[in-house]
VMD Tcl script that draws the C-alpha trace (Angstrom):
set ca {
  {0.00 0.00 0.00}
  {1.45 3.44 -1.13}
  {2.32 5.67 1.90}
  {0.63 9.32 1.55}
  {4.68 10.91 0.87}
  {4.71 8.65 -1.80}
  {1.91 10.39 -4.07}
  {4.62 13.05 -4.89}
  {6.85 10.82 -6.46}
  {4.01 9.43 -8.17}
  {2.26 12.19 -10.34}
  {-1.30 10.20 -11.55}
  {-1.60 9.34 -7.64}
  {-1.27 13.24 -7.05}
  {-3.60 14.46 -9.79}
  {-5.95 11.58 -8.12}
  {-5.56 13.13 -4.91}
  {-6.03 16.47 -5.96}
  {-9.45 15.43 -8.06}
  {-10.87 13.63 -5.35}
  {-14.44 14.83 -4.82}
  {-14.70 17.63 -7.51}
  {-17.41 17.95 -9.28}
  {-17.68 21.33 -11.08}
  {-15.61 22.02 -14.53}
  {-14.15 24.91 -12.44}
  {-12.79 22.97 -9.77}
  {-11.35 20.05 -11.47}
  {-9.91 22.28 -14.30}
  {-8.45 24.67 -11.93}
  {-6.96 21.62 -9.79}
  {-5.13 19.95 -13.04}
  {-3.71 23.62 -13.82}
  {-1.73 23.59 -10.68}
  {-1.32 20.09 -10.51}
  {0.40 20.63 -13.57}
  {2.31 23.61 -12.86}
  {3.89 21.43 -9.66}
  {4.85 18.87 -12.06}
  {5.85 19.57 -14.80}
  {10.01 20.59 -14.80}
  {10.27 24.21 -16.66}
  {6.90 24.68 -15.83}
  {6.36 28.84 -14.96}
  {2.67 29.13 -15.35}
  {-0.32 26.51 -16.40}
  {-3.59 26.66 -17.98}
  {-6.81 24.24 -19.18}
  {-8.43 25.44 -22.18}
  {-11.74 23.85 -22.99}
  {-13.11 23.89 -26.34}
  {-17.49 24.68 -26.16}
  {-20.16 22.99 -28.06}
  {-20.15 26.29 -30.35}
  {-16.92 25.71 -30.63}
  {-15.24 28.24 -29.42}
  {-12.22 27.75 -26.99}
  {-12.33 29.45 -23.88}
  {-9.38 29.29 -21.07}
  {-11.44 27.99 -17.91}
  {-8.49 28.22 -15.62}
  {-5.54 29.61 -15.23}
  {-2.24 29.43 -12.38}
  {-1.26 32.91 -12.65}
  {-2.42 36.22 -14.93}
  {0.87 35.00 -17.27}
  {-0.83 31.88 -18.31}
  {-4.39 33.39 -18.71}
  {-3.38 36.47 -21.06}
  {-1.34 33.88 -23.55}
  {-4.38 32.04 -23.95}
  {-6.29 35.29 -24.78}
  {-4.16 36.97 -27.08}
  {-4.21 33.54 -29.46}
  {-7.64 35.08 -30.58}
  {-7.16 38.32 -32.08}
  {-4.79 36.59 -34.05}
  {-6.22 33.12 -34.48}
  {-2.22 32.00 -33.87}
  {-0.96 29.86 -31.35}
  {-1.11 26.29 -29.65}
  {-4.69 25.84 -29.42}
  {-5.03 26.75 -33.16}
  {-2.01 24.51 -34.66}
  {-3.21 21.88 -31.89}
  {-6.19 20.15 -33.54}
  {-4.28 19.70 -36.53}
  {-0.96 17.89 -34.63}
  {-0.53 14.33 -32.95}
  {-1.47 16.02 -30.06}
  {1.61 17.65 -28.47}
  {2.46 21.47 -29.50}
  {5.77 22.59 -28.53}
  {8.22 25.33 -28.85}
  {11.30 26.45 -27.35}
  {11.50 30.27 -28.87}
  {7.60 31.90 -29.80}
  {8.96 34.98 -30.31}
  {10.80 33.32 -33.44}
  {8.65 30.55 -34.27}
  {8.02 30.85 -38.27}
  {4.10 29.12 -36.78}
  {2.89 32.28 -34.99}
  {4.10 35.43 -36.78}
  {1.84 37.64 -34.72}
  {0.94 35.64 -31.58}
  {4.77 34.77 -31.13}
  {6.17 38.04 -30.35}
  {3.55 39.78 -28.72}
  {3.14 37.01 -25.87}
  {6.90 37.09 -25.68}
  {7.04 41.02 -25.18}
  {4.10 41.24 -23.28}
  {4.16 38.13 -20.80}
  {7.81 37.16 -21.39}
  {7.22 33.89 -22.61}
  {9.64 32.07 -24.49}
  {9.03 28.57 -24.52}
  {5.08 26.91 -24.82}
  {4.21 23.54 -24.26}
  {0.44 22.43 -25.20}
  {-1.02 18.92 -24.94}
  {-4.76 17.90 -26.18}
  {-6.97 16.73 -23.96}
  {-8.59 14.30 -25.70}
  {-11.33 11.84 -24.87}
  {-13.22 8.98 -26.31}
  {-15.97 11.51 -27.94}
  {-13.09 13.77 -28.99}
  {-11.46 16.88 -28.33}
  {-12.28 18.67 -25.18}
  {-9.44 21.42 -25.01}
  {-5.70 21.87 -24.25}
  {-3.20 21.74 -21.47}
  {-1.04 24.61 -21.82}
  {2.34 24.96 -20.02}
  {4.14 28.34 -20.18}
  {7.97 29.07 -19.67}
  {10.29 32.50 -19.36}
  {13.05 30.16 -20.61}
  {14.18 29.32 -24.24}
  {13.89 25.51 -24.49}
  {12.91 25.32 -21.21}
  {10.69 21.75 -21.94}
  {13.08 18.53 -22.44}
  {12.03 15.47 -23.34}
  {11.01 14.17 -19.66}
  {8.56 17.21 -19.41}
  {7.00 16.15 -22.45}
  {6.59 13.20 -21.84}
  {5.14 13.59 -18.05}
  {2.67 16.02 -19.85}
  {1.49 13.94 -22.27}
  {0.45 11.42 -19.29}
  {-1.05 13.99 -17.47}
  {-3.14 15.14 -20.65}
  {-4.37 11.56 -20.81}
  {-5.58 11.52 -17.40}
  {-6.55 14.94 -17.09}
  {-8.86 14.31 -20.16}
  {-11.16 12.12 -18.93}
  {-11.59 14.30 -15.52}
  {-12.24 17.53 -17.48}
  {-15.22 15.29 -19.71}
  {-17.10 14.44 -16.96}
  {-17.31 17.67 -15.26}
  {-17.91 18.80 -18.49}
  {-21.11 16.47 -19.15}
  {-22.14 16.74 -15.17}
  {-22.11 20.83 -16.00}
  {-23.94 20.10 -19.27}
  {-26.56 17.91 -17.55}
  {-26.85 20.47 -14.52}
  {-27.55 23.20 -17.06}
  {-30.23 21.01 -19.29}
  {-32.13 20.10 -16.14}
  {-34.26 23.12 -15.95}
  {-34.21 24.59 -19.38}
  {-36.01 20.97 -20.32}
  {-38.55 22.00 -17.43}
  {-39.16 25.27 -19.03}
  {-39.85 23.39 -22.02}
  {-41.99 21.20 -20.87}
  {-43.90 24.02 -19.16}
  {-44.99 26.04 -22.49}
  {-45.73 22.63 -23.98}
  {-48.35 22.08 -20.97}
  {-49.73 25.97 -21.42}
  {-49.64 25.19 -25.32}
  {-51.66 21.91 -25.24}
  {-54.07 23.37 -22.45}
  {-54.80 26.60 -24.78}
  {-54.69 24.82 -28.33}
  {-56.16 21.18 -27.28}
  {-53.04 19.94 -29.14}
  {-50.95 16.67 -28.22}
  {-46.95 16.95 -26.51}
  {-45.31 16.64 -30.15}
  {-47.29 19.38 -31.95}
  {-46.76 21.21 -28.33}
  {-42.82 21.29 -29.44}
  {-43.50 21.85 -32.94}
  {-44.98 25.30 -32.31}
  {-42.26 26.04 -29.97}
  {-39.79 25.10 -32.90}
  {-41.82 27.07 -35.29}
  {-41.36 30.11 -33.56}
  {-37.56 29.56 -32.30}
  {-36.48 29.45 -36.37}
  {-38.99 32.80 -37.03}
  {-37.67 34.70 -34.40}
  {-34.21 33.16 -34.70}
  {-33.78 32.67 -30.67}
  {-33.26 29.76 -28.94}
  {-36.21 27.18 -28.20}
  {-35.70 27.10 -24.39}
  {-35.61 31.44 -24.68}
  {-39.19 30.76 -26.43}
  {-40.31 28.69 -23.58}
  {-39.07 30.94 -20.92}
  {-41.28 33.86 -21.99}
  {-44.05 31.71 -22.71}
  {-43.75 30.55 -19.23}
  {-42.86 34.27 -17.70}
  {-45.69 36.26 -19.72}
  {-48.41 33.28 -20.26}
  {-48.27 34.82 -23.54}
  {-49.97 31.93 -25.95}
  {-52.57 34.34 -27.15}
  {-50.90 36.56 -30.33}
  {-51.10 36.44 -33.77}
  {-47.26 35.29 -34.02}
  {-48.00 31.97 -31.49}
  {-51.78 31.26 -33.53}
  {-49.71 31.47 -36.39}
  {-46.90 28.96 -35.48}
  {-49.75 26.88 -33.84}
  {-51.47 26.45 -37.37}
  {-48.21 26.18 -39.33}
  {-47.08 23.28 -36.08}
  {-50.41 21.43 -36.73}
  {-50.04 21.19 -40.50}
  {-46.44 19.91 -40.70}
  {-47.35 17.24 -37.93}
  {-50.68 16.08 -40.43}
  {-47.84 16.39 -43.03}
  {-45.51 14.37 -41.67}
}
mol new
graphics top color blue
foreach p $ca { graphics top sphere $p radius 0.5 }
foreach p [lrange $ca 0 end-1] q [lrange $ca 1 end] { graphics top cylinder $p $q radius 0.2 }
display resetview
């Protein structure tokens, strides 16, 4: 049986240790960022960025302000590791950004405004795919040899599949009550109209593609307002009710 001062020398016992019993995205990313940061030789400053549904990468924690801002100034330029890293084996490294031929833009300005010389990204990748990047940040040129790399790319692993579930436990927290409010205006819906569940959700699709906003957005002011009375919902309603006999 390991003895607690072994989990340092052991780094998937201490990201274990340090996950134990989170639950939110924020906590678990925010505990492999400094687990990370501890580990990791050359290491100066660690983030987790996690790529959205939409899409769109956002950095969802950070060990210092270093770490955060070269995340954010990737975008402006759409340069840097989290850009090149879909496209790689999943490791994106460089010992000298301010002179790597890769980020033109992104290189030097990181390196004049943060001081960062040397970047080391890894993708955290799970069975459904992609879920973001580990990025490691150094003041050093070459600061990352091959035993950093390495010990990254085992972290990434491991880290991936903590950052998925606290992604789908956030995702399942946050679809919990919008599918309430759905089911809400479906229930004032069918008690105005004297229409079934399905042609219920129709109507509410109907109007989310008219008024190009978001069915759950429709539901909430249906539910807020009681409003199943105008023109534009009697309209959906007989449009809803003639693509159901349609289909």
């Amino acid at each position: 049986m390991s003895r607690p001062e072994d989990l340092t020398s052991d780094p998937m016992a201490q990201l274990a240790a340090s996950l134990d019993g989170l639950l939110t995205l924020e906590e678990t990313v925010a505990a492999v960022a400094q687990t990370a940061l501890e580990l990791i030789p050359g290491c100066y400053s660690a983030s987790i960025t996690v790529r959205r549904a939409s899409g769109r990468l956002e950095s969802c924690a950070a060990t210092s302000d270093v770490a955060r801002n070269a995340d954010d100034l990737q975008h402006p330029f759409s340069e840097g590791p989290c850009y090149v890293l879909p496209l790689e084996q999943g490791i994106v490294e460089s010992g000298d950004v301010a002179r790597d031929e890769r980020w033109t833009s992104w290189g030097p300005k990181v390196h004049e405004a943060e001081g960062v010389s040397s970047v080391l990204s890894v993708r955290l990748l799970s069975a459904r795919g992609v879920q973001g990047a580990l990025n490691l940040y150094a003041r050093e040129v070459d600061a990352f040899g091959r035993d950093a790399v390495e010990l990254a790319a085992t972290l990434g692993i491991h880290a991936a599949v903590a950052v998925r579930a606290a992604l789908l436990a956030q995702d399942l927290a946050e679809a919990v009550p919008s599918s309430r409010l759905v089911g809400q205006a479906q229930g004032l819906l069918m008690e105005r109209f004297s229409m079934d569940p399905d042609t219920a959700f129709a109507v509410l699709r109907r109007l989310s593609q008219t008024s190009n906003v978001k069915v759950v957005e429709i539901a909430r002011r249906m539910v807020d307002e009681r409003a199943v009375r105008d023109a534009t919902v009697r309209d959906a309603v007989a449009q809803a009710e003639s693509e159901v006999r349609e289909g």
